[in-house]
Structure formats: structure tokens, C-alpha cells
N, C-alpha and C positions, 0 to 999 in steps of 0.2 A: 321085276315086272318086265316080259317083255313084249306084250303084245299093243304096242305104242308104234305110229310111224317114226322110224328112225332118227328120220330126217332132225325129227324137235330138238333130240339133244347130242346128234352129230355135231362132232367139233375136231378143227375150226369150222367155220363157216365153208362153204365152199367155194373157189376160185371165180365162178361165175353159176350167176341164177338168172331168175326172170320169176317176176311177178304177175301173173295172169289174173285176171276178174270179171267174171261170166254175169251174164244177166238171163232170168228166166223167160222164156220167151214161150214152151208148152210143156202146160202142165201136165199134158196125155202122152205127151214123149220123155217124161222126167223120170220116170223106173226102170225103160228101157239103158237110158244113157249111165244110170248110177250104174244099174250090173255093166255095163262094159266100162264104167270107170273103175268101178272095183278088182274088176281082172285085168285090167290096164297097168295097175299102180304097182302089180307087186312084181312087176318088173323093172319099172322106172325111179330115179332117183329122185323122190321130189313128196312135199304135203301137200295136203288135201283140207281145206277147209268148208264149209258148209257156213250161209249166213241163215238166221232166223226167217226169214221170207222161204226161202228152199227148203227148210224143218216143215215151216208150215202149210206150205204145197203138197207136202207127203200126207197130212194129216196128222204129224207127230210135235211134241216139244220138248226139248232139253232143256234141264232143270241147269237155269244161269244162264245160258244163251239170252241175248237180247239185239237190240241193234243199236250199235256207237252213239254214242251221246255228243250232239252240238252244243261243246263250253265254251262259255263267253267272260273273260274274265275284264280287268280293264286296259284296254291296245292288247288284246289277245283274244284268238279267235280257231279253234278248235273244231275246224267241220267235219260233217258228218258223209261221208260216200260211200253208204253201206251196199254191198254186192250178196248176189245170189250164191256165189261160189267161187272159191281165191284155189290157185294151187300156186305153192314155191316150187316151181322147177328146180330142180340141181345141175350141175355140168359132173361129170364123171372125170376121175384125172385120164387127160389127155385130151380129153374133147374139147371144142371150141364152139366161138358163136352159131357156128353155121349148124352145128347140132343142134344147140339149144330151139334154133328156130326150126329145124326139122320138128323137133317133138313137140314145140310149141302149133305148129300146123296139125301134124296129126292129131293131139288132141282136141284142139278146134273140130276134128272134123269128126271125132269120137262121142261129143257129146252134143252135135248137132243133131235135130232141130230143136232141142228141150232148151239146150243154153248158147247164147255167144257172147263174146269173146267181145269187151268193152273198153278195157284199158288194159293196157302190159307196161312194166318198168322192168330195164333191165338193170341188173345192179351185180356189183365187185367184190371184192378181197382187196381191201387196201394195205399193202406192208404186211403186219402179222394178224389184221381186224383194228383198223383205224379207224375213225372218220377222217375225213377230209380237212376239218381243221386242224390235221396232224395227234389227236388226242388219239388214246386208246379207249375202246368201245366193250364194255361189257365187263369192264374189270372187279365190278363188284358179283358177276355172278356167283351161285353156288353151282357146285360143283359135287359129282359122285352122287350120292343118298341122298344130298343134300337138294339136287337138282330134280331127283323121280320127285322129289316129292312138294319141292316148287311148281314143276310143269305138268304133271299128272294128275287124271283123278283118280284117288284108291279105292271105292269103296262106291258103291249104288247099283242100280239095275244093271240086267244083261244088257249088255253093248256099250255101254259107258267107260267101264274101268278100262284104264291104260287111254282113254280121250285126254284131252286138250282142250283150253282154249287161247286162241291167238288175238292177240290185237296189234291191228298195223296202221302205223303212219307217213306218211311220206314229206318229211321235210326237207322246204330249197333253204340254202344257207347264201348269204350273200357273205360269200368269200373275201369281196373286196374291204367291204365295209371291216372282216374278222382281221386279213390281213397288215389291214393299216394302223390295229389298235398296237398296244404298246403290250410287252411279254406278259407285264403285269396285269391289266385291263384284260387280256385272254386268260391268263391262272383265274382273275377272282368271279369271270362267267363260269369256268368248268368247274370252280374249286380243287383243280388239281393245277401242277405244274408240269409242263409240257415237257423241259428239260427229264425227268424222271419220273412220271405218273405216281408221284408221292401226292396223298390228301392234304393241303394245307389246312392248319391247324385255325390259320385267324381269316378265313375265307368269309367274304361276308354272308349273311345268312341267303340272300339271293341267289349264290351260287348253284347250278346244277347238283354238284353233289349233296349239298347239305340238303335241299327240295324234293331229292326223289331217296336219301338214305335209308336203305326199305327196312332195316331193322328200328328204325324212329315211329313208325306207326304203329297202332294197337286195332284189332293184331299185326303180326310183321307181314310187311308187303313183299316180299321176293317172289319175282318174276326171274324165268331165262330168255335174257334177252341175244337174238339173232339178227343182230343188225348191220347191213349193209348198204356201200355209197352206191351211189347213181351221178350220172351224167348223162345230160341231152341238151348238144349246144354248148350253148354258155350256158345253161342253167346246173347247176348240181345239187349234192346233198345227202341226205342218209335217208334209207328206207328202214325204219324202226319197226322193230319187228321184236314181240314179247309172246309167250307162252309162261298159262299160269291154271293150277288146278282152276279155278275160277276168274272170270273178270273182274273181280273186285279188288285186289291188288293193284293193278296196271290204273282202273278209275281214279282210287285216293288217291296216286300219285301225280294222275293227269292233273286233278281238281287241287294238289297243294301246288302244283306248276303254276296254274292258270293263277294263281292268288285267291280260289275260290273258298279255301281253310283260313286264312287269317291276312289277305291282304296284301303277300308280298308276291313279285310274280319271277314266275326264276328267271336269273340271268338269260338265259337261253336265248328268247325270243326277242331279244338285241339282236339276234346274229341271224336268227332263220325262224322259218314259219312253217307250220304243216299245211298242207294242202289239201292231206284224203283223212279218212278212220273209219274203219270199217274191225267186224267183230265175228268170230269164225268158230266152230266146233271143228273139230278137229277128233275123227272117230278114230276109234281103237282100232287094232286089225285080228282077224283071227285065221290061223293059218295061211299068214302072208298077204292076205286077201282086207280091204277095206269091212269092217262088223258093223253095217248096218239094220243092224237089228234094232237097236234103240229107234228107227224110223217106220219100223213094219212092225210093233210091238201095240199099236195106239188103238 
């Protein structure tokens, strides 16, 4: 399958990104700006998401799109900042910040007046795809066949196959509070150990990895996860970032986190907290070009 933006299941991650999240501001200038975003992209390194508000301003729907869910579990809180329209910028090797904000200006000024430009996170490559609290990120993804067919849809209407969907969170971690635990107390939040990203075996069930183990669910949850840290200030943390033929994957997982399956609530949000969530289509392309045909189809 190739007619997928790249970007989904480019790996590694890339050295530097940026987060972009447009808000709809006219809806008579919203067709003009998709065609110049669409011959925009297929030169640029970067995804394109679409939220259900922006679907529905076209007059179209995509079958599973919806908008992020506010979960409230107990001391956990899961909110909801759903946007009209996310792109992941990329940095190209060699490039640097000052590009990233070049391209992030011009495209500001590419799909004005239809959308602006609301919030931006900039975010890293830590080491080889860490997080911040030194752990390795991503390590249970699949990989090869195994990944089209976690991140991709195969099969429904013109303009759909080779889509996506993305769900993104932006969590601040208090470092201090992770740093001060003891080796032990950080292994049985991740369920892994830091020294060698081996899964420990007697990890308590709270652990991050025992909570989100996407092969434990029925049916199995695999997501590819694209996650990258962020810094502003003193604040940090990982921009979580999942691609999945559907959002129902990345939800069960949210919802066994929150304790909202049977009460336990993961380790995790000891250490950090989400801030955003937001829920994204992510169109096919066809001949290089963004297939928005799934939105002029209705």
C-alpha cells in the first residue's frame, strides 16, 4: 500500500517537529485553502490531519472519525481539545528550528482565512526515541506488514484506503517528583527496567506496560505509536502521538489507563498528566497529492 502519507510510518521519528492545530474560522474559504493545502503537502515533510468539525463543514463524514473523548477516571482526568485541523511538521536532515518556523509561517498563511493557527508544540528526538524519563518509547510497536496494517485502512470507499487515524496527547511529566523515586519505584510505573528495557515479569499490574499490552485486549489493540518529547521552560514531557486503522484501539487503552475497565489506574499518572486530545483523519494521497475525495463524495 502506498498511497498513505509517509510521514505515519517513517521511522525513526524525526530529529525535530512541530505540532500545529488550526481552528475553523470560514467556512466559504475552507475549499479554497484544502486545494492549496493539498498541492502544498506533496512537497513538504509533514501529516495532515483533519478533525470531525472540518469533515463536517465540508458536508461529508468519515466512517469512525469522532471527537476525543473527556475520561474521567479516579485522580485522572483526560481532556478533551479537539481542533479543526493538526499537521506534524517534519525537519528534513539538516534543517533546523529556523526552518521549521519558516514552514510553519507559510503554512499559516496558506490556509488563511478558512483556518488559524491556535496552538503549536514543538517537540524532539531524544537519544534513539526516548522519553524524557530516560525510558524507550515505542518499543512494543509493529513493525513491516505488521504496521500497514495497525496504521492503515484497507478496504472502504474512494478516498479512504491507505487513511489513518491519529490520536494525540500532550503530556507534562513532573520530572522532579520521577527523579527522586528510587530505580525500583520508576521500573514498576513503566513495567520495564531502565537499566535494559527488559519487560519485567512481576511488575505490578498498574504498571504502564501491563495497562496498555495491546495484544491483552479482544480484539487486539495495536496502534503505531510516534511519540515525541517537548520542552517549554521548565515544563516538559511527551507529545503521544498514535496512528490506528481506527480509534478504537488507542480508546480501550485510554479507558483500561484511566481505571475505567476494572478500577486499577496505570502507574503513569503518578508521574504526568495529559493536558490536550484531540482525534484526526488522516487522508490517503493519490498521486502525491492529499485524496480528498472522501469529502466531495457526500
Amino acid at each position: 500500500m502506498s498511497h498513505y502519507q509517509p510521514g505515519i510510518l517513517a521511522t525513526p521519528v524525526p530529529a525535530q517537529a512541530r505540532h500545529l492545530f488550526f481552528a475553523l474560522e470560514s467556512v466559504t474559504d475552507l475549499p479554497a485553502a484544502l486545494d492549496r493545502l493539498t498541492q502544498w503537502l506533496a512537497g513538504h515533510a509533514a501529516v495532515v490531519g483533519l478533525g470531525e468539525s472540518l469533515v463536517k463543514a465540508m458536508g461529508a463524514s468519515i466512517n469512525g472519525l469522532r471527537p476525543f473523548p473527556a475520561l474521567a477516571g479516579v485522580g485522572v482526568d483526560n481532556p478533551s481539545t479537539q481542533h479543526a485541523l493538526w499537521c506534524w511538521l517534519h525537519s528534513g536532515e539538516g534543517d533546523d528550528r529556523g526552518d521549521l518556523l519558516n514552514r510553519s509561517q507559510a503554512l499559516q498563511a496558506l490556509l488563511a482565512p478558512a483556518l488559524r493557527l491556535v496552538m503549536m508544540n514543538e517537540t524532539f528526538r531524544h537519544k534513539t526515541g526516548h522519553d524524557l524519563t530516560g525510558y524507550e518509547d515505542g518499543t512494543e510497536n509493529p513493525h513491516d506488514d505488521a504496521a500497514i496494517a495497525a496504521a492503515l485502512v484497507s478496504h472502504g470507499a474512494d478516498g479512504t484506503v491507505g487513511g489513518s487515524f491519529a490520536a494525540i496527547q500532550q503530556w507534562q511529566h513532573d520530572l522532579q517528583r520521577f527523579h527522586g523515586l528510587s530505580a525500583g519505584a520508576k521500573d514498576d510505573i513503566m513495567g520495564r527496567r531502565l537499566s535494559d528495557n527488559v519487560e519485567l515479569e512481576d511488575a505490578p499490574i498498574s504498571a504502564h506496560v501491563k495497562r496498555t499490552a495491546q495484544e491483552s485486549f479482544a480484539p487486539e489493540a495495536f496502534v503505531v505509536r510516534r511519540s515525541m518529547p517537548w520542552i517549554d521552560g521548565d515544563r516538559a514531557g511527551l507529545m503521544f502521538l498514535a496512528f490506528g486503522f481506527s480509534l478504537d484501539a488507542f480508546e480501550v487503552q485510554l479507558r483500561r489507563m484511566s481505571g475505567l475497565e476494572d478500577g486499577i489506574v496505570d502507574g503513569l499518572y503518578q508521574i504526568s498528566q495529559p493536558l490536550t486530545g484531540g482525534y484526526y483523519w488522516c487522508p490517503p494521497l493519490q498521486d502525491g497529492h492529499l485524496d480528498l475525495r472522501a469529502l466531495r463524495s457526500a
